[in-house]
C-alpha positions as CSV (number, residue, x, y, z in Angstrom):
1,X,127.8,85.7,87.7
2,X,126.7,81.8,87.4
3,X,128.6,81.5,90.8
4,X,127.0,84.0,92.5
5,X,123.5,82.4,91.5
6,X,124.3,78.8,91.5
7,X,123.7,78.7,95.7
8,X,120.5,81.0,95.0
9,X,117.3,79.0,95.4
10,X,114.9,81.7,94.5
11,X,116.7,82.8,91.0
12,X,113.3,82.8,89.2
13,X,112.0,85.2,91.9
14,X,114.9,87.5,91.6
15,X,114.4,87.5,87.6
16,X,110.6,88.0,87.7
17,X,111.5,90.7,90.4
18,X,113.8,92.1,87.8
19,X,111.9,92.0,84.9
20,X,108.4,93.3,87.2
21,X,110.8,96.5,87.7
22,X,111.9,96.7,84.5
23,X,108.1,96.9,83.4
24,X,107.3,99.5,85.8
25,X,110.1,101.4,84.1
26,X,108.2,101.2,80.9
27,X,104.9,102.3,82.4
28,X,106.3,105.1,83.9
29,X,107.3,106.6,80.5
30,X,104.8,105.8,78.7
31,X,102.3,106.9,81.2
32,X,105.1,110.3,81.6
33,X,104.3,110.3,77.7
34,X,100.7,110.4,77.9
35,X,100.0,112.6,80.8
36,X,102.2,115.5,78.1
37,X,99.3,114.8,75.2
38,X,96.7,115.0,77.8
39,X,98.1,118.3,79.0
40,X,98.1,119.4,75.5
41,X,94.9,118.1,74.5
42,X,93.6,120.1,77.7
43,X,95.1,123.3,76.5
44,X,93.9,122.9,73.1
45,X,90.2,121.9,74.7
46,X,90.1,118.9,72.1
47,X,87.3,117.2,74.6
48,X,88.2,113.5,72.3
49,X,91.9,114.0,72.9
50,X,91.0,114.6,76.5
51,X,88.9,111.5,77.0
52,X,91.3,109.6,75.3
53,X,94.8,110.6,76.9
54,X,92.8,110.3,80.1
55,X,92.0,107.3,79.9
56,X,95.2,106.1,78.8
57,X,96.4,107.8,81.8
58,X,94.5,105.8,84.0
59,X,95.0,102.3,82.7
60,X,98.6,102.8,82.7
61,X,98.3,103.6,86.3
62,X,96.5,101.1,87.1
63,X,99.3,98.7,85.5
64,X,101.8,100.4,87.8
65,X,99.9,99.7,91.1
66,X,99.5,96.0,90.0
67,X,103.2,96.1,89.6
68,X,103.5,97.8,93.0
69,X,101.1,94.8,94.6
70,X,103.3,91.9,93.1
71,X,106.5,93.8,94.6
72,X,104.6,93.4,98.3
73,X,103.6,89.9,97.9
């Protein structure tokens, strides 16, 4: 592997590419996670829950489509 890298100039792009996807990974779950308590919170009309969960919701997204950016730059 240190052979295949060692002519690579941009090896701390192609970890931080690495790492950005492993990240978005994350997000996805957790946001996978908190779209099923907001969907539960919905159907048990717990109004905090659903304020809460959706919110969550959206910051989470938000962290995905600043992942997405970085990946077009």
């Amino acid at each position: 592997m240190e052979s295949y890298y060692s002519d690579k100039p941009d090896l701390s792009r192609d970890i931080n590419y690495l790492l950005l996807g492993l990240e978005e990974e994350y997000l996805k779950q957790k946001f996978t996670i908190a779209m099923v308590n907001l969907q539960k919170a919905e159907q048990s009309k717990n109004n905090e829950d659903i304020s809460k969960y959706l919110k969550e919701c959206q910051e989470i997204s938000q962290q995905i489509n600043t992942i997405k950016n970085t990946y077009e730059k």
